[in-house]
C-alpha positions in Angstrom: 2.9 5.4 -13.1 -0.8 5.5 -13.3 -2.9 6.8 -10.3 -6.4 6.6 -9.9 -9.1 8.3 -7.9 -12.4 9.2 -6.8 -12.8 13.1 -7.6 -15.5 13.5 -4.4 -13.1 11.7 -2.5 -10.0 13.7 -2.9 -12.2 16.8 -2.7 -13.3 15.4 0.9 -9.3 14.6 1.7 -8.6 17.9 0.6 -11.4 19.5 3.0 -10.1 17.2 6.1 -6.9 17.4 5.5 -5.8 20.0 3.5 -4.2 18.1 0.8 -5.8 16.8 -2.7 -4.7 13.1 -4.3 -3.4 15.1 -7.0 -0.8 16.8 -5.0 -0.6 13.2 -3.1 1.2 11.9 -6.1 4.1 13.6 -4.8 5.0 11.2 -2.0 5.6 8.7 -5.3 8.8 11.0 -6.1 10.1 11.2 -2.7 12.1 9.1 0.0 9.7 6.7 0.7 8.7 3.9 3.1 5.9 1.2 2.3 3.8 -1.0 4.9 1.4 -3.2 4.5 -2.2 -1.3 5.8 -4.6 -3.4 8.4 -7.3 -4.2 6.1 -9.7 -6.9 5.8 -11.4 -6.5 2.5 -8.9 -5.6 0.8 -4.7 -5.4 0.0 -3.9 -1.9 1.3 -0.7 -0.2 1.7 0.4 2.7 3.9 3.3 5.4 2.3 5.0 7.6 3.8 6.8 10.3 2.3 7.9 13.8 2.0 5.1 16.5 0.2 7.3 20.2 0.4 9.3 19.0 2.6 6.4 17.4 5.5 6.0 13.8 5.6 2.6 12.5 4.8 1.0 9.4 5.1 -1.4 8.2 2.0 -3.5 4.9 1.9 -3.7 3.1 -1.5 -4.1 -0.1 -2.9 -3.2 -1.4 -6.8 -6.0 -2.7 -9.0 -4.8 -3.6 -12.2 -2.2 -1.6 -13.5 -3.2 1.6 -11.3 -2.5 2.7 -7.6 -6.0 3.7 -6.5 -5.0 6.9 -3.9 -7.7 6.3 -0.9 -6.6 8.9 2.0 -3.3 11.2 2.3 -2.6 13.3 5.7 0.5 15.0 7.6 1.7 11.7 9.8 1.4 12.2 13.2 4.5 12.4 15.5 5.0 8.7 16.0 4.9 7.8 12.2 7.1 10.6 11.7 9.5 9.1 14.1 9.4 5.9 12.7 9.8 7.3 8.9 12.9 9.4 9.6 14.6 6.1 11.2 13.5 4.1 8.3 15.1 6.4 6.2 18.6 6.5 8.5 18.8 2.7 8.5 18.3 2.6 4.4 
């Protein structure tokens, strides 16, 4: 799978959130549940998955043949919620 990102960007996810879009890649080998992301300018997805054992919620999008990683961060309680009874019901 190819990933894509902007360096500055990650580096500003990372100081934010703690977490860089190279260690975001993670969520791509984990249990994971995919919603479609309110957007208006463009197709947007929100994942969440596990990253050592915490789920995380990352924005992306695909452009061409590449997932373009645009924000990761711990989910907050109610996302958290909602993942682990995603997860029971699959």
């Amino acid at each position: 799978m190819k990933f894509e990102f902007d360096p500055k960007k990650s580096q500003s996810n990372f100081e934010k959130h703690g977490l860089t879009f190279e260690e975001a890649k993670a969520l791509w080998n984990s249990k994971a549940v995919v919603l479609k992301a309110r957007c208006t300018d463009e197709e947007r997805f929100m994942m969440m998955g596990t990253i050592k054992g915490k789920i995380h919620s990352c924005i992306f999008t695909v452009r061409k043949d590449a997932i373009r990683l645009i924000s990761v961060r711990r989910s907050h309680e109610k996302e958290e919620r909602f993942y682990a009874q995603k997860i029971r019901n699959d």
